[in-house]
C-alpha positions in Angstrom: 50.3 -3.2 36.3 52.0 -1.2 39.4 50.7 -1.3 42.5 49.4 1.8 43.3 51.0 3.9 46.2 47.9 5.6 46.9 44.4 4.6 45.8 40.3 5.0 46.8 37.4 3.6 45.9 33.7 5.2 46.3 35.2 8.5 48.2 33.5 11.3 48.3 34.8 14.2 50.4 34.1 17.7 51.8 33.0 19.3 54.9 30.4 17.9 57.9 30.5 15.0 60.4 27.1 13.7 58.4 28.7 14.6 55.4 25.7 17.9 55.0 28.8 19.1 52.4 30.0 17.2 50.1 33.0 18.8 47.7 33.3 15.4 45.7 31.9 12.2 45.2 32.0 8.3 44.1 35.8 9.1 43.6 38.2 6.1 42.1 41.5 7.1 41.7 45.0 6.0 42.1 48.1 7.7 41.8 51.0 4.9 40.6 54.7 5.4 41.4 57.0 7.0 39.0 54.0 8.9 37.7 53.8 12.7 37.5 50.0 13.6 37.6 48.3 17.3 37.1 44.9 17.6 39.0 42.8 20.4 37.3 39.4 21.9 37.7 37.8 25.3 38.4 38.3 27.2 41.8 36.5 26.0 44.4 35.7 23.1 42.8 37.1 20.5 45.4 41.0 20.0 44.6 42.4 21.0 47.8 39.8 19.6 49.7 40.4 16.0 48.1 44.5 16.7 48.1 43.9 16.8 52.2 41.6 13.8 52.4 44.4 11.8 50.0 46.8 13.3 52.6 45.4 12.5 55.7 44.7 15.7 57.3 40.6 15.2 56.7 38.9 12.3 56.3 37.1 11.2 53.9 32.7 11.5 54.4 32.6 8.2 52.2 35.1 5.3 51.1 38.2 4.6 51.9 42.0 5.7 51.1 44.8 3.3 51.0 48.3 4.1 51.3 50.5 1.1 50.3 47.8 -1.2 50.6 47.0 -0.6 54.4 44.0 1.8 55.1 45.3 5.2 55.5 44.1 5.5 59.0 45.7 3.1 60.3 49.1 5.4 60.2 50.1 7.4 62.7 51.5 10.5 61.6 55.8 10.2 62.1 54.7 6.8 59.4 52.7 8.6 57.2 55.3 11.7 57.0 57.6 9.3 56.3 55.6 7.7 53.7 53.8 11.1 52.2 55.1 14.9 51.7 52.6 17.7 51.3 52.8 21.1 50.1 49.7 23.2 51.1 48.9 27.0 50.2 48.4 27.8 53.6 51.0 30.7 54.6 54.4 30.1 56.2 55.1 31.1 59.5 58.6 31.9 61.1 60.1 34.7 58.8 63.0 34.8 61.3 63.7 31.3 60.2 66.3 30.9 57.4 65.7 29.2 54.1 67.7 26.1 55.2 66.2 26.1 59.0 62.7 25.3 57.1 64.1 22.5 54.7 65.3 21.1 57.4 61.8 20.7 58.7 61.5 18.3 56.4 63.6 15.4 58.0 61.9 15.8 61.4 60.2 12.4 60.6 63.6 10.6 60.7 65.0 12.5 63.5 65.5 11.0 67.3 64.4 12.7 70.5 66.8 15.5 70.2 66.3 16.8 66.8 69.5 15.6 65.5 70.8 15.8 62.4 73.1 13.2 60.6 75.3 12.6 57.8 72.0 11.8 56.0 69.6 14.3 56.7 71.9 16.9 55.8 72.9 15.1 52.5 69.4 15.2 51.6 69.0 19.0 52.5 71.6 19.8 50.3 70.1 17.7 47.9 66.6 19.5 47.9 68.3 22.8 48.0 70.0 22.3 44.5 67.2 20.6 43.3 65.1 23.9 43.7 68.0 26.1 42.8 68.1 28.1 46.2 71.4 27.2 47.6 72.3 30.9 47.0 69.8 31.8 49.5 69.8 29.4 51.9 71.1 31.9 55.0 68.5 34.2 53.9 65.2 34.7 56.6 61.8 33.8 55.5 60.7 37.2 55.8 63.2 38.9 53.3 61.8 36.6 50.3 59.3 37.1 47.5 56.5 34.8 47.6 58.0 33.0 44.7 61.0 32.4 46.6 58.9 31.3 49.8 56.9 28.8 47.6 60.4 27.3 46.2 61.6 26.8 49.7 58.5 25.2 50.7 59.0 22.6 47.5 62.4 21.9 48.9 61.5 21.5 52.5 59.0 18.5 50.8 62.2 16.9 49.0 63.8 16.9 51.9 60.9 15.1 53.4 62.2 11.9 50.6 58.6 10.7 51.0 57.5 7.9 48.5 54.8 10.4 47.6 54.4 14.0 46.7 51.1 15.9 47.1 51.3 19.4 46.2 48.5 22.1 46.1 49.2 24.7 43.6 52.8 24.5 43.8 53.5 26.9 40.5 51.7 29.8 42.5 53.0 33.4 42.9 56.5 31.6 40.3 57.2 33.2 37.0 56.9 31.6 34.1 60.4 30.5 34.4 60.4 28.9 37.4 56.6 27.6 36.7 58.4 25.2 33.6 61.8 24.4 35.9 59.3 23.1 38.5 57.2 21.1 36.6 60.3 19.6 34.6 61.8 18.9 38.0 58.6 16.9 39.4 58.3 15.0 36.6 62.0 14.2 37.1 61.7 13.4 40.3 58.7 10.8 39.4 61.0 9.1 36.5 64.2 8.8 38.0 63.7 8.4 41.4 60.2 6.6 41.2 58.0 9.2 43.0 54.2 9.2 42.9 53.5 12.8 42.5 50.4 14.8 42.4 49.9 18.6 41.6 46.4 20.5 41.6 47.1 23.6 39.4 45.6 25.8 37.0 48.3 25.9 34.3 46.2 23.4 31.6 48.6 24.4 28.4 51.8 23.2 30.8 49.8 20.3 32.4 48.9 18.9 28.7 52.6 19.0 27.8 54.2 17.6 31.0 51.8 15.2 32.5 51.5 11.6 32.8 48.1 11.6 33.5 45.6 14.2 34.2 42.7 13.8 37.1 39.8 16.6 36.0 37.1 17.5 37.6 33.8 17.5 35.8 30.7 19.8 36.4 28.9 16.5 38.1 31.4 17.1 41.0 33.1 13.6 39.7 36.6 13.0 38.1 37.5 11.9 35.0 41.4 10.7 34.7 43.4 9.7 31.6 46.7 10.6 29.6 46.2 14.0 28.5 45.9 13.5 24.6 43.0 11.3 25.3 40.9 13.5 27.2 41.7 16.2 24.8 40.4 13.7 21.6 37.3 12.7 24.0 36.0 16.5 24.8 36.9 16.2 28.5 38.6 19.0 28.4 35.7 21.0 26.4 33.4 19.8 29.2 35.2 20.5 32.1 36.5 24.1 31.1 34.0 25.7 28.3 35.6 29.0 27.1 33.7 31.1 24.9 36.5 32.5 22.3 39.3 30.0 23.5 40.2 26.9 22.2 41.5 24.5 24.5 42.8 21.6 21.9 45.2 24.2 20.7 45.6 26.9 23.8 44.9 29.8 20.9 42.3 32.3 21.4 39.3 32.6 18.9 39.3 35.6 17.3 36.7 37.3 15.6 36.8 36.5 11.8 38.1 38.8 9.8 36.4 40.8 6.7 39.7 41.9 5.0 42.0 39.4 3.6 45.9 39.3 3.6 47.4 36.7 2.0 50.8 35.5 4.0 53.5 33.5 2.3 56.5 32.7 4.1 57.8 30.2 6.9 59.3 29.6 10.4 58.8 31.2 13.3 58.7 34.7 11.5 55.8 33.3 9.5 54.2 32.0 12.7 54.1 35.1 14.8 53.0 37.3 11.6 49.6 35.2 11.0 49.2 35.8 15.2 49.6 39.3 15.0 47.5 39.6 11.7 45.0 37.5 13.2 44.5 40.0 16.5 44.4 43.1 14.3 41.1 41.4 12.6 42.4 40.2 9.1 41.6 37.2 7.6 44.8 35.5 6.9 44.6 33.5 3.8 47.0 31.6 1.5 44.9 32.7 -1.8 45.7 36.0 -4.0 44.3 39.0 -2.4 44.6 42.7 -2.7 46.7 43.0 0.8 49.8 40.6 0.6 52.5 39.9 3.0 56.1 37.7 1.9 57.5 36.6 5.1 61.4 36.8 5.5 63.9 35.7 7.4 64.6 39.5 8.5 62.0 41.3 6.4 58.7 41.7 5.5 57.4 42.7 1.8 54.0 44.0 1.7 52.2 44.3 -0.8 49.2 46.6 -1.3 47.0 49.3 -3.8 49.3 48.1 -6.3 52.8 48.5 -4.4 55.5 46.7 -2.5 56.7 48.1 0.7 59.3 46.4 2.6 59.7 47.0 6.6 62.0 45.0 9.3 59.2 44.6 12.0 55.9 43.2 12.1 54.9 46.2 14.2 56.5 48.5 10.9 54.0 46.0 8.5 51.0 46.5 11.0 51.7 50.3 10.4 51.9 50.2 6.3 48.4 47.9 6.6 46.9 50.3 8.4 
């Protein structure tokens, strides 16, 4: 068993000196290095607020968080940056700064008196820069990007940091879908090969359940349930912690109302896939029994057969029209 990088026992955390507002409570967790970990729950349910407590930059109203195996507060802050990198949601200021100007933010823990940088620091600039795919920007002011350009700069500016840990609050927000999966893949590259202990909060659950290592979930008792993703899924976690009338979570399909007219659908591939999906939304009942309305799947095709004829089409938007 790894020693854990980060851990607590018994936290609870939130808001108030006598703790009048607590978020979260009797929290045991641990995040382990080399592990890539999604935190998930519903907005406003206490995932930032524990992500700043694990971080240092509010303490906890109960337990205790140990980085390393010393007590967290026993850091002082140039030791803990070096130790822990954080990307927040909270906006960032300087748009006359450049792209590179605010990685470079992120070796200000290592630097000397005179903000100096070395051989090093600017090795691992370049380093965070390709990691995040931005090096075409990088003499580009902050105040000339998109936000999903800003966030990716802020992501690189937390390599840079080459902190033991990662935490990360909603990291995938205001990126495409694109960049959303060439994020996640690079975290959890980051975790393998280089050993990181990262942790995300988000709200992608279909990506989370394919990428993870573990999940941390919050539950509607304002407690967390962690485990590898397939077991929560199998336990009804998942169900608990995200009811969804007319979604279903163990597959990431929506419900659809059943159908009262059926279409029987022979065929196969991804073709056959899409043609069932598209069926299914327009309210037929897709079955693999003889019916009056038939559909025989192609590679580039689609016979349909119905009130006694066969119509071929090359679309499934042409077969939806012949249904019709």
């Amino acid at each position: 068993m790894k020693k854990p990088q980060i851990s607590a026992e018994k936290l609870a955390v939130g808001y108030g000196i006598h703790g009048e507002a607590i978020v979260l409570r009797d929290i045991h967790v641990r995040i382990n290095p080399g592990e890539f970990i999604c935190f998930l729950g519903a907005n406003g349910s206490g995932k930032s607020t524990l992500l700043r407590t694990l971080s240092g930059l509010q303490p906890p109203l109960a337990g205790e968080v140990i980085l390393q195996g010393i007590p967290l507060q026993q850091y002082n802050i140039r030791t803990r940056s070096r130790k822990i990198s954080v990307v927040l949601t909270d906006p960032v200021y300087g748009a006359n700064l450049t792209v590179e100007q605010l990685v470079e933010l992120g070796r200000y823990p290592y630097t000397q008196w005179n903000i100096s940088m070395g051989q090093d620091d600017q090795a691992m600039i370049e380093k965070a820069l390709s990691e995040v795919g931005i090096q075409d920007i990088r003499e580009r002011p902050l105040g000339e990007l998109s936000d999903g350009q800003r966030q990716r700069v802020v992501i690189a500016r937390a390599i840079a940091q080459a902190a033991d840990i990662m935490l990360l609050d909603e990291p995938l927000h205001y990126l495409d879908l694109k960049n959303k999966i060439d994020t996640l893949k690079m975290l959890r590259r980051l975790a393998h090969e280089q050993g990181k202990a990262i942790l995300m909060t988000s709200h992608e659950l279909e990506l989370a359940l394919q990428l993870a290592d573990r999940l941390w979930v919050i539950m509607p008792d304002a407690t967390i349930c962690e485990g590898v993703p397939e077991d929560l899924l199998l336990q009804g976690v998942l169900n608990e912690a995200f009811p969804a009338d007319g979604y279903d979570i163990r597959t990431g399909k929506v419900r659809y109302k059943k159908g009262t007219e059926a279409v029987q659908v022979k065929g196969q591939g991804l073709q056959y896939e899409w043609t069932v999906k598209a069926l299914l939304r327009k309210g037929y009942l897709v079955t693999a029994e003889p019916a009056s309305l038939g559909v025989d799947v192609g590679k580039d095709s689609w016979i349909i057969s119905h009130r006694g004829k066969q119509e071929e089409v090359n679309s499934i938007a042409a077969m939806l029209t012949v249904l019709a």
